[in-house]
Every structure is written in structure tokens, then in C-alpha cells.
C-alpha positions as CSV (number, residue, x, y, z in Angstrom):
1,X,0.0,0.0,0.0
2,X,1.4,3.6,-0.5
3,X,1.0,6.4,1.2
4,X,-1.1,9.8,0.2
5,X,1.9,12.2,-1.0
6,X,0.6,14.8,1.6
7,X,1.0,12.6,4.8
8,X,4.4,13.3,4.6
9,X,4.4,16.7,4.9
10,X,1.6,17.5,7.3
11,X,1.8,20.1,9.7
12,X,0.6,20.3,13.5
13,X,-3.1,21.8,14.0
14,X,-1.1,25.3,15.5
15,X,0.6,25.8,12.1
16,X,-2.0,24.8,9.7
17,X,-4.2,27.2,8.2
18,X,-7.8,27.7,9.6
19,X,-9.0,30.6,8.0
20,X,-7.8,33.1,5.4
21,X,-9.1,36.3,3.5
22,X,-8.7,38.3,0.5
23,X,-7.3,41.6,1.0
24,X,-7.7,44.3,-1.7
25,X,-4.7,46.4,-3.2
26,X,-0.9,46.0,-3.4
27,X,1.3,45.3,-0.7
28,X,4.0,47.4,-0.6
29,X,5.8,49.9,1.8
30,X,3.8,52.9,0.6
31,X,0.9,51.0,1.5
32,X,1.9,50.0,4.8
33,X,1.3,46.6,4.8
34,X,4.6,45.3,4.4
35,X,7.9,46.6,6.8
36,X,11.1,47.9,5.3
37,X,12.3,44.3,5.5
38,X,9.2,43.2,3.4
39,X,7.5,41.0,6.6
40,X,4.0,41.2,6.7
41,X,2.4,43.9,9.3
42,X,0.0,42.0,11.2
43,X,-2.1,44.9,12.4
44,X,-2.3,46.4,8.3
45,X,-3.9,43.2,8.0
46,X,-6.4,42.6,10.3
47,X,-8.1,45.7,10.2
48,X,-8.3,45.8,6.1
């Protein structure tokens, strides 16, 4: 028997993704979603 190819990579329940949304626009540095180091702002996030 073989195994489903995605049982080899599964991640614990804290890192797997629950929800997500579509956020309108560009992310950028003008836009303030992203920092100067290009990491997502959490806050700029959330409250879009």
C-alpha cells in the first residue's frame, strides 16, 4: 500500500491554516502593509 503524498508533509493543528481572506490592493511599503524588511504587518492586516 502507499501512502497519500501529503501525509508526509503534514503540519501540527497550530501551524495549519484555519482561516484566510482576501485583502484588496498591493502590498507594498507605501501602502503599509509590508515593513522595510518586506514582513508582513500583522495589524495592516487585520483591520483591512
Amino acid at each position: 500500500m502507499t501512502s497519500a503524498p501529503w501525509t508526509a508533509t503534514a503540519v501540527s493543528h497550530a501551524e495549519s491554516i484555519r482561516a484566510f481572506a482576501l485583502v484588496e490592493g498591493e502590498f507594498s511599503e507605501e501602502n503599509r502593509p509590508l515593513t522595510s524588511s518586506l514582513k508582513v504587518k500583522r495589524q495592516a492586516v487585520t483591520t483591512a
